[in-house]
VEXZA-388065 format. One record per residue (C-alpha): residue in one letter; x, z, y. Coordinates in steps of 0.02 Angstrom, whole numbers, plus 50000, padded with zeros to 5 digits. Layout:
aXZY;...
// end
This chain:
x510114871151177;x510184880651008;x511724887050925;x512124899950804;x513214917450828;x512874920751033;x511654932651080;x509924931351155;x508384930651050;x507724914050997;x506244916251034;x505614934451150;x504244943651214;x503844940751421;x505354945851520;x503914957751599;x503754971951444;x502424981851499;x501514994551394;x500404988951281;x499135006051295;x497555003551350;x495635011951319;x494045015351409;x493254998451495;x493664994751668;x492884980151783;x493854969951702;x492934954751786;x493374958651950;x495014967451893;x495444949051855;x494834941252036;x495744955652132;x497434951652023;x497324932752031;x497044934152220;x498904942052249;x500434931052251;x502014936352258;x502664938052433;x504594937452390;x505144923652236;x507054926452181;x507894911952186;x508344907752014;x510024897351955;x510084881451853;x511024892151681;x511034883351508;x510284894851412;x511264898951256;x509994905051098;x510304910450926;x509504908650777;x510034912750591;x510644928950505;x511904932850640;x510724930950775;x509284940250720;x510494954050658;x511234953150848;x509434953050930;x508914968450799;x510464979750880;x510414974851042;x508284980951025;x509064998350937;x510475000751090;x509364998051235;x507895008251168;x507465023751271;x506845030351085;x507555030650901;x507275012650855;x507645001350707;x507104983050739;x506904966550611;x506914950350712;x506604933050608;x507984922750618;x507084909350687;x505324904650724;x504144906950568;x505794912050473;x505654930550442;x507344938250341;x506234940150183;x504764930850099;x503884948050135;x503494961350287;x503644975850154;x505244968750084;x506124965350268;x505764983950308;x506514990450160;x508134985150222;x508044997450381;x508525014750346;x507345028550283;x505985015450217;x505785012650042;x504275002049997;x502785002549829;x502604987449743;x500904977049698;x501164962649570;x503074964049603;x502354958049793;x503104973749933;x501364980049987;x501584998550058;x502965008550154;x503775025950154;x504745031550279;x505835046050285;x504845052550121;x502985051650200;x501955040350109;x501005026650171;x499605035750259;x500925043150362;x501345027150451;x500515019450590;x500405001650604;x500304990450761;x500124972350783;x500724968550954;x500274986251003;x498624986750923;x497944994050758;x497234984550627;x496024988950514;x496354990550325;x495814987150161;x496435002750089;x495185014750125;x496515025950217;x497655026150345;x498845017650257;x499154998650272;x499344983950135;x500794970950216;x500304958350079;x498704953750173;x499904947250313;x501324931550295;x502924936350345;x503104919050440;x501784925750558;x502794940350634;x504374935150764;x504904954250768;x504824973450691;x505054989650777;x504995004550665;x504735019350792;x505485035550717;x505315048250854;x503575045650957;x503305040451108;x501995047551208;x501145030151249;x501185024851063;x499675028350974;x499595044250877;x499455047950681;x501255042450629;x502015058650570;x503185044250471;x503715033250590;x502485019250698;x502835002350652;x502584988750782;x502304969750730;x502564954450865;x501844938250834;x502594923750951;x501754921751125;x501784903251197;x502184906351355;x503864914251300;x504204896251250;x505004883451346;x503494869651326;x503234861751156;x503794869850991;x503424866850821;x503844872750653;x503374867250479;x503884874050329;x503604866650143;x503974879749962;x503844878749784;x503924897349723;x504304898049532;x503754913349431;x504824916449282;x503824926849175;x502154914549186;x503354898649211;x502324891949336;x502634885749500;x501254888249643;x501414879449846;x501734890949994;x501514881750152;x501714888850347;x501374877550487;x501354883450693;x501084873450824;x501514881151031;x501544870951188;x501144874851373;x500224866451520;x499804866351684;x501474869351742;x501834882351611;x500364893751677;x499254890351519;x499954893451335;x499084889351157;x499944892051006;x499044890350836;x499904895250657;x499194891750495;x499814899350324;x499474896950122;x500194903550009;x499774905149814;x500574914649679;x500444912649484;x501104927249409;x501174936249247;x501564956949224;x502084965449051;x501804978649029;x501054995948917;x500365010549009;x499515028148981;x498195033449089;x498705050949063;x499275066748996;x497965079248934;x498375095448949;x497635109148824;x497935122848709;x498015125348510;x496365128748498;x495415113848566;x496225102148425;x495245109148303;x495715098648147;x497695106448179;x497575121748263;x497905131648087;x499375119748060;x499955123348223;x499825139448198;x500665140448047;x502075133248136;x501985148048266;x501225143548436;x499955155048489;x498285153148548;x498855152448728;x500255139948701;x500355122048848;x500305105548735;x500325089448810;x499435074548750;x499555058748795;x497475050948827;x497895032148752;x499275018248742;x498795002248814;x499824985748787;x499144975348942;x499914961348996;x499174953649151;x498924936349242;x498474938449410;x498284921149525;x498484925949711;x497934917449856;x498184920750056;x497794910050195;x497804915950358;x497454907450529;x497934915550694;x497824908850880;x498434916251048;x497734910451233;x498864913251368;x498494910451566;x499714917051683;x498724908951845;x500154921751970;x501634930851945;x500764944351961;x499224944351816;x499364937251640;x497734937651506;x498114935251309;x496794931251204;x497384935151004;x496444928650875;x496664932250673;x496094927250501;x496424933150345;x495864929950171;x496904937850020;x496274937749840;x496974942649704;x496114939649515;x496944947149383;x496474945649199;x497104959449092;x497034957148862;x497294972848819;x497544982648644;x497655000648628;x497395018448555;x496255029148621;x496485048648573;x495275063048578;x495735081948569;x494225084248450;x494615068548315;x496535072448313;x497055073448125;x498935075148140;x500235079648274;x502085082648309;x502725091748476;x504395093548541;x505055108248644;x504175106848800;x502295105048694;x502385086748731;x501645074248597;x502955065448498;x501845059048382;x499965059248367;x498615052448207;x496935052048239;x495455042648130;x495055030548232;x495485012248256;x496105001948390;x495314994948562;x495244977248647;x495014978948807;x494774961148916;x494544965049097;x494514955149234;x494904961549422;x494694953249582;x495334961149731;x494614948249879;x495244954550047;x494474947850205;x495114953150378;x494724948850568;x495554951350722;x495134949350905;x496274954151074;x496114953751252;x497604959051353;x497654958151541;x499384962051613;x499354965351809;x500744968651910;x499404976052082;x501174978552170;x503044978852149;x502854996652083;x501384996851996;x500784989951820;x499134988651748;x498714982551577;x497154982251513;x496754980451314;x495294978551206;x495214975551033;x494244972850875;x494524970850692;x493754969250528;x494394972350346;x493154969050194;x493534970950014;x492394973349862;x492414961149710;x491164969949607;x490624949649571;x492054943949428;x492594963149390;x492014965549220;x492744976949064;x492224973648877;x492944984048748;x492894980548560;x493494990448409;x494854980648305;x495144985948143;x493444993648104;x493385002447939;x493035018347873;x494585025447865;x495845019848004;x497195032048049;x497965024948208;x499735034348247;x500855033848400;x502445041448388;x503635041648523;x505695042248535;x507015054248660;x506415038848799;x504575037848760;x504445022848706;x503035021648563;x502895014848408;x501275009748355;x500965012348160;x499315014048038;x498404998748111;x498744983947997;x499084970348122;x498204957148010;x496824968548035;x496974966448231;x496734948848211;x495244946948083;x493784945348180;x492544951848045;x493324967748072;x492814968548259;x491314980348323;x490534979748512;x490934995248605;x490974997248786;x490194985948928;x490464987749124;x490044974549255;x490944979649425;x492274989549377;x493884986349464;x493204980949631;x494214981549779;x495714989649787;x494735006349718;x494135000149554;x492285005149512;x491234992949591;x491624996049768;x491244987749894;x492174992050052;x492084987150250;x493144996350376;x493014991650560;x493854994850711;x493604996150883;x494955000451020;x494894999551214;x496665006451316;x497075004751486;x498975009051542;x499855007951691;x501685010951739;x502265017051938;x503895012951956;x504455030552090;x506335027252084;x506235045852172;x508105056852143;x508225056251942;x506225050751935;x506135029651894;x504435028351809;x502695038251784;x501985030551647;x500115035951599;x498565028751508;x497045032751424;x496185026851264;x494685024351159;x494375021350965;x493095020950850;x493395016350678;x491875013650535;x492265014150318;x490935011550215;x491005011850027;x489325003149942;x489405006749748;x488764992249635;x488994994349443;x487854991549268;x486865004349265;x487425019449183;x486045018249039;x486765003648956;x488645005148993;x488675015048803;x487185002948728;x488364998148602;x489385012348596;x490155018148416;x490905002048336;x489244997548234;x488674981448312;x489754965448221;x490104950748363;x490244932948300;x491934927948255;x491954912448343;x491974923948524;x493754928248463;x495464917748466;x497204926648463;x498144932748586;x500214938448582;x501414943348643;x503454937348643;x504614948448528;x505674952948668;x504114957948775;x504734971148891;x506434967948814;x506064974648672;x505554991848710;x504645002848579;x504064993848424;x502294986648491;x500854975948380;x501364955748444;x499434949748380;x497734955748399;x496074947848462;x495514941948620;x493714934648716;x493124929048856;x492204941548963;x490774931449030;x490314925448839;x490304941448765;x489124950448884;x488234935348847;x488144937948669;x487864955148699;x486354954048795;x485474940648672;x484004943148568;x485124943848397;x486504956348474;x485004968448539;x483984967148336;x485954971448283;x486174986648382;x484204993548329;x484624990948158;x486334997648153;x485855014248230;x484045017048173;x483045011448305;x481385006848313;x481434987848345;x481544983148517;x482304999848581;x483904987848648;x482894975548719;x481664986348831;x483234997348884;x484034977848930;x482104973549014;x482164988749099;x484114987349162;x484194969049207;x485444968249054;x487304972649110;x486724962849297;x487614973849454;x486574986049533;x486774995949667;x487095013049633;x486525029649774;x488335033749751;x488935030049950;x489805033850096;x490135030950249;x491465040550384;x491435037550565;x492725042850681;x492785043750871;x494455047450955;x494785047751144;x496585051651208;x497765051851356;x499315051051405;x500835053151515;x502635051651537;x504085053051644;x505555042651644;x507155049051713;x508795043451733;x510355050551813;x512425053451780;x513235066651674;x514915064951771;x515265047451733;x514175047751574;x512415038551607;x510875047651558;x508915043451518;x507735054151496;x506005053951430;x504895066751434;x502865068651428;x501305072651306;x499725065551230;x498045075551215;x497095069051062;x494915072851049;x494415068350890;x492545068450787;x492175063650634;x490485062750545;x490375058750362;x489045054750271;x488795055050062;x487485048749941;x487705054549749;x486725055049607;x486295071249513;x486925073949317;x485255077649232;x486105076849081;x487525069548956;x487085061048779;x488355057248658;x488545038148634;x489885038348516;x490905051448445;x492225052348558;x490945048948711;x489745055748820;x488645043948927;x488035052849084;x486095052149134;x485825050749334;x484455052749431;x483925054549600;x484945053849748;x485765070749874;x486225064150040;x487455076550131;x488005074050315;x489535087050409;x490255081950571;x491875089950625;x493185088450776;x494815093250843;x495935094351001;x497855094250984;x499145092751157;x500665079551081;x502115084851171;x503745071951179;x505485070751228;x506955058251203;x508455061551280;x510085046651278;x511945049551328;x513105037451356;x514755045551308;x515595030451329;x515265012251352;x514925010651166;x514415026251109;x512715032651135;x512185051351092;x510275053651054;x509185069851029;x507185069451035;x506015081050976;x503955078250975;x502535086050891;x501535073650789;x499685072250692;x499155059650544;x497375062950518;x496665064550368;x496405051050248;x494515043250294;x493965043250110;x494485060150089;x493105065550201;x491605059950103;x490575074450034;x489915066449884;x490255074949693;x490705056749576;x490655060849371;x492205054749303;x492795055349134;x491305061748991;x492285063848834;x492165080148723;x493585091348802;x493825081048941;x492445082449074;x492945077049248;x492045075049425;x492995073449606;x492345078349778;x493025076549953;x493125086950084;x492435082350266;x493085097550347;x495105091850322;x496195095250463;x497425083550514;x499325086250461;x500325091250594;x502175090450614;x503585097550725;x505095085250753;x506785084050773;x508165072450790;x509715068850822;x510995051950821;x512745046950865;x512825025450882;x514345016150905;x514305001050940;x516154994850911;x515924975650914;x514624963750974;x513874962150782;x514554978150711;x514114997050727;x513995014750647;x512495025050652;x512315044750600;x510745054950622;x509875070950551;x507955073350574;x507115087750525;x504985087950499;x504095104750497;x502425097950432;x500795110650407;x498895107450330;x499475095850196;x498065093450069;x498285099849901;x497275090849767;x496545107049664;x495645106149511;x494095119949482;x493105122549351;x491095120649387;x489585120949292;x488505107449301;x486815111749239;x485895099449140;x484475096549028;x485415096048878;x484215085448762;x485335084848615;x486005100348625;x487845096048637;x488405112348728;x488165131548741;x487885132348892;x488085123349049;x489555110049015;x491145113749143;x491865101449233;x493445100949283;x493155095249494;x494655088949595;x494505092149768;x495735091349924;x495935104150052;x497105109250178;x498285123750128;x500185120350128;x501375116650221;x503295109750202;x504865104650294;x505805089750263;x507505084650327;x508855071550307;x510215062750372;x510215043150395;x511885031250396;x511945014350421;x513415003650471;x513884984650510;x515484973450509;x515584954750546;x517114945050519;x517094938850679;x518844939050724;x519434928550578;x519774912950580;x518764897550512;x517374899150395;x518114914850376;x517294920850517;x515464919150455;x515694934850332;x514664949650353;x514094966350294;x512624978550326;x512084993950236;x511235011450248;x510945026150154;x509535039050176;x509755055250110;x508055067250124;x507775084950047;x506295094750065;x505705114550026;x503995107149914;x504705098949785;x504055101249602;x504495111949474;x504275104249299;x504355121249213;x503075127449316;x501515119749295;x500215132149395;x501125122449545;x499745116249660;x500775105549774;x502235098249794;x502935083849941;x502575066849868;x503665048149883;x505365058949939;x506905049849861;x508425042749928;x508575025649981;x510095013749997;x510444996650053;x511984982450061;x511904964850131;x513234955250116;x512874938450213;x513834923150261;x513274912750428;x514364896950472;x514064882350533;x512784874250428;x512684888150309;x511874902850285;x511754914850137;x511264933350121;x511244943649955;x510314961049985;x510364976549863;x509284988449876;x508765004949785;x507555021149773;x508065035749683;x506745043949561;x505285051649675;x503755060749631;x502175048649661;x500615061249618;x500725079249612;x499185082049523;x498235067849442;x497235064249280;x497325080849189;x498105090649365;x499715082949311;x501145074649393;x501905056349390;x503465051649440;x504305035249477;x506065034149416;x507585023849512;x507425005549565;x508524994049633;x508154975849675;x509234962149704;x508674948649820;x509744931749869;x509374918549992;x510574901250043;x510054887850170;x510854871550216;x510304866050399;x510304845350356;x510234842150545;x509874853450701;x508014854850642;x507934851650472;x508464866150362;x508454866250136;x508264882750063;x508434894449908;x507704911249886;x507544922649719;x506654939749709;x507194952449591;x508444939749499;x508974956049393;x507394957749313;x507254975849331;x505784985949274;x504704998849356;x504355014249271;x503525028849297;x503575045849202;x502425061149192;x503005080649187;x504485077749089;x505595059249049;x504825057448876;x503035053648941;x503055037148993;x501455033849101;x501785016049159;x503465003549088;x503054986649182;x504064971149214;x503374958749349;x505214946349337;x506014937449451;x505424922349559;x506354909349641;x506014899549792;x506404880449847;x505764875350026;x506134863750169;x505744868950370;x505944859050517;x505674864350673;x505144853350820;
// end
């Protein structure tokens, strides 16, 4: 039978938990013949007991302590409240709600985690023990290519265990997806939604359906799941892609009035690159399919085939206008006390920009687990597994720019208040809607691929092998030798496919008139962003596809000739020669391989303090790891201006560069738990951990970035980065005072060394120089990574729960839950200082309250949640920083179970409509102020 507020899980893993580590083939044929060829000798008798099982907010809250009590490590567990019924809509968004994680945000849609201030990359991810490979292009993992209906449980891993795979200097994060032989026979669950965005007003389907039974007297299991899900959404928001940072005299046209005004020749100013108002539809799309086998043909052996599907798009279509600002053209400034523009003029006018960006995400899994118990003391388990993830795009990820505005005088000024919010003046808004004012500019096919941008195509692959086994001694204080070995080899490629650099800047320089019928009008409400800054409401809009179109005729091509001086037919033999604006692939490449082999072992131990009960863990991992990387890149022959804020850059050839490198490291572990009393449990652990580095940081090709005059910018990476490495400690006092309630207090501390510091240098580049632009070589400023800091991090985490319990009536069903996380850390930045290299990135409090309600037929939760202001790049565009300042998020669910299997429900998602935003060096330069709103949720479920 089913019934809410008792204890057990609603649905578990096998009573039989063995570990999940496995690696390095074995016979595995005849593995499975010996196994299946032992029985038992002894079968306990077993009583007839009616099995009590919980489901709903209470129950999954009692499963998810019960998991944190019993663990031998520092645990924090999510269980779904029933089957396909995770607590939130979203993986990201359940985690949040466990102490010390804070989550990043994609479309308003949880997609990355931080935990205990260590960003994504410093997180390893699991699916029922095994990692996954990831569209990301680094260690880091996106949750939003997974449904939240597919997972039954969560274990966030804070202090590591020796027989978890290495690399989470973070935390490890373990997913479960339902097995069918945990089942009792046939179950079913179905679940019908309308989600409603508020900001688009339109409402997309979300459908889950999963389907387990058994057979053969509960020997054999198959259980299939199948989710969709679809999302129309709309974001607001206005952005800057930057701060520049320079002195008086590279704004030529003011450095005497600047002067006059007293700053000296060696005075900081800060100027902001552009201001973009970009609102953005994005239509997203995930369907995943996933299947698990089980045979258990003995008590003794039991094989699990997994089998997963994912396919995540997201197309977004961005109608941009904006203001794009050059150190050189500048006419007119005004800077407050920290040299930061306040308001800036320069003779130019004003950009629409239509992209669109498709982000298509496709990722396989396979499993094979074989679980054999070769005696009463001795496990085996055997695991192999592959997986897939593709993403590219650079099909349907085009950028057009036209001028608006075009005349011969345009002063375009952006002045900014205390907040940063801008004001857009000069620009006559009825000339940002009169098409006979509009010039071509700028044309791109591929940009925005993936979930890089730039055309790339990406494929990362996976292959893992692990074989574990567990003797169970019970010798004096020794109960279990645990031990295993394990082999990995993981594959990114990145394939480059863009227009080829020679016509990206055909049309360059606003001369070039486009027909007006290409154009209609696009705007914007006046309340857009709630009325932040004063904004233009009106300017003109195309469609992509038809203006490339355009663009690429016979007429367009004559235009641009005669415009610019050109001997007829110049265009159009470029356009012969180019295949137009088609996608080509570039040299530009990479590709990183990685081969790691490891092993393992631990003892468990287990004894009396007096009348106190003790466990003890205690063993080490010893990590081999290779890494080859490989990197194609075209050489700079030479840059021609294209317009006169512009370079375009002129490629040739290819360099192929190849560097292998390895590494050993010994993992040491310990976890030590005290029973002081019956409900008070003392913890302390302490572990040394790795994250490698980041697999695109490896790849040792030079990529030109930005070619403006004053702003000349090229990256490389690095392939001989050292992993981070980290010395742990921790330490926790639980009590657990009542069946549904505890308190929870514990300080870790993370001594972390070879973090990568991204370091800008200035290099020469030598280069034809056909139109002598430059005296001299032009400089470059290169970003590269290496590793040369290091930094300590600690914190304390409470967290706390009281249920109502002993109330009477509906009383009764009243609950609370929260946590608090506060971290601190020795790297942190120093505005004022801005020679700072480094600094710890994603460090900020986090807090959380749940209040929730679970009686009878109803069931309601409202969760708060909030991240104080961290720092999100230490050194990006310009070597400056970017901050995000505080969020909080309220989320709300209520359900109505009709009958015993039928259950109504509403959800909303940020129903306080607050906004992201993110800040540079100081609070007045706003780089990002975006608003994705809130979304609401109507479903049914049933459950068979």
């Amino acid at each position: 039978m089913s019934k809410k507020g008792t204890t057990p899980r609603f649905f578990c893993t096998s009573k039989r938990i063995p570990f999940k580590l496995s690696a390095i083939a074995l016979a595995t044929f005849s593995f499975v013949h010996a196994a299946y060829g032992q029985e038992k000798e002894a079968s306990a008798e077993t009583d007839d007991v009616e099995v009590i099982q919980v489901s709903g907010i209470r129950g999954s809250l009692q499963r998810s302590i019960a998991l944190k009590r019993d663990a031998k490590h520092i645990v924090d567990s999510i269980s779904a409240e029933d089957i396909g019924q995770f607590p939130d809509t979203n993986l990201a968004e359940s985690l949040q709600r466990i102490s010390g994680v804070a989550i990043d945000r994609s479309g308003g849609e949880g997609r990355s985690v931080t935990v205990r201030g260590f960003g994504p990359e410093f997180n390893t991810v699991l699916l029922n023990g095994r990692r996954l490979a990831s569209d990301t292009g680094a260690r880091s993992f996106s949750f939003d290519v997974l449904p939240a209906e597919l997972v039954s449980g969560v274990d966030v891993y804070k202090t590591q265990a020796a027989h978890l795979d290495e690399g989470g200097i973070g935390s490890t994060i373990v997913m479960h997806t339902p097995r069918p032989l945990a089942f009792d026979g046939f179950k079913a669950v179905a679940s019908v939604k309308g989600l409603y965005e508020e900001l688009s007003g339109k409402t997309s389907p979300q459908l889950f359906g999963m389907v387990s039974n058994t057979f053969a007297d509960d020997k054999l299991g198959v259980l299939v799941s199948l989710s969709h899900q679809q999302r129309k959404n709309e974001i607001n928001r206005f952005l800057t892609d930057g701060y520049i940072v320079l002195n008086r005299d590279e704004m030529p046209n003011i450095a005497d009035q600047l002067a006059a005004e007293g700053y000296s020749a060696d005075d900081q100013f800060f100027l902001p690159q552009n201001l973009n108002i970009s609102p953005v539809s994005e239509d997203r799309e995930r369907t995943t399919f996933s299947s698990t086998v089980q045979y258990r043909p003995t008590d003794a052996l039991e094989l699990t085939l997994d089998g997963l599907y994912s396919e995540f798009e997201v197309m977004s279509e961005t109608t941009n206008v904006g203001v794009f600002f050059t150190p050189s053209l500048i006419s007119d400034a005004e800077f407050d006390e920290n040299g930061v523009g306040t308001s800036v003029t320069e003779n130019r006018n004003a950009d629409a920009t239509r992209a669109v960006l498709n982000r298509p995400t496709k990722m396989y899994a396979l499993g094979f687990n074989a679980d054999w118990f070769a005696s009463d003391t001795l496990n085996i388990s055997f695991d192999t597994s592959w997986s897939r993830a593709e993403s590219g795009g650079a099909e349907n990820t085009d950028v057009v720019v036209m001028g608006l505005g075009v005349r011969d005088v345009t002063p375009s000024t952006v002045s900014y208040d205390e907040n940063g919010f801008p004001t857009v003046s000069g620009v006559n808004e009825a000339d940002l809607v009169d098409p006979s004012l509009a010039k071509a500019h700028f044309t791109l096919r591929g940009t925005g691929g993936g979930p890089f941008g730039g055309g790339q195509d990406f494929e990362d692959e996976l292959f893992q092998q692990r074989v574990d086994g567990t003797w169970s001694v019970y010798w004096k204080n020794l109960t279990d030798i645990s031990f295993g070995v394990q082999y990995s080899k993981q594959k990114q490629s990145t394939t480059i496919r863009l227009s080829q650099p020679e016509v990206l800047c055909a049309y360059c320089g606003f001369q070039v008139d486009v027909p007006n019928d290409l154009f209609s009008v696009t705007s914007i409400d006046a309340d857009y962003l709630g009325g932040a800054g004063n904004l233009p409401h009106s300017w003109l809009s195309f469609d992509v596809d038809e203006a490339i179109s355009y663009l690429e005729s016979d007429e367009a091509m004559a235009a641009n000739d005669a415009a610019n001086g050109l001997p007829a037919g110049t265009t159009a033999a470029l356009f012969a020669e180019t295949n137009g604006f088609a996608l080509a692939t570039r040299p530009d490449s990479s590709e990183i391989e990685e081969e790691a082999i490891s092993a393992y072992v631990n003892f468990a131990l287990e004894g009396d303090l007096g009348d106190k009960p003790w466990n003890w863990n205690i063993g080490g991992r010893y990590v081999h790891t290779e890494t080859t990387a490989i990197g194609i890149s075209q050489i700079l022959q030479d840059l021609v201006l294209s317009a006169a804020d512009l370079y375009t850059p002129v490629l040739t050839g290819e360099q192929m560069v190849q560097q292998t490198n390895e590494y050993n490291y010994f993992l040491p572990t310990m976890d030590f738990r005290l029973n002081l009393t019956d409900d008070i449990i003392a913890r302390v652990a302490a572990s040394k951990t790795l994250t490698r580095p980041p697999l695109g940081a490896l790849s040792p090709r030079t990529s030109i970035g930005t070619t403006r005059p004053g702003n000349l910018q090229a990256s490389s990476g690095n392939p001989d980065l050292k992993p981070f490495i980290s010395k742990n400690f921790d330490a926790s006092l639980e009590w657990y005072y009542q069946e549904g309630g505890y308190i929870t207090v514990g300080y870790f501390r993370k001594d972390v060394q070879n973090f990568l510091v991204s370091t800008v240098e200035d290099r020469a580049f030598p280069i034809t120089d056909s139109e002598d632009l430059f005296a001299g070589d032009p400089i470059f400023e290169v970003s590269l990574v290496d590793n040369v800091e290091e930094a300590t991090v600690d914190g304390v985490e409470i967290g706390a729960q009281y249920t109502f319990s002993e109330l009477p009536g509906f009383w009764s069903g009243f609950g609370i839950t929260g946590n608090a996380t506060i971290v601190d850390s020795n790297a942190e930045l120093d505005v004022d200082n801005t020679s700072q290299t480094f600094a710890l990135v994603g460090l900020g409090n986090t807090y959380n309250i749940i209040g929730f309600y679970d009686y009878g037929p109803v069931e309601a939760r409202v969760a708060w949640n909030q991240r104080d202001r961290f720092l999100q790049t230490a050194r990006g565009f310009g070597g400056e920083p970017t901050y995000v300042e505080e969020y909080s998020q309220v989320d709300v669910r209520v359900s109505y179970d009709v009958t015993e299997t039928v259950q109504v429900f509403v959800e909303g998602i940020n129903v306080t409509d607050e906004k992201t935003k993110k800040v540079g060096r100081y609070d007045n330069q706003i780089m990002l102020y975006e608003e994705t709103g809130p979304r609401y949720t109507v479903g049914v479920s049933a459950t068979f």
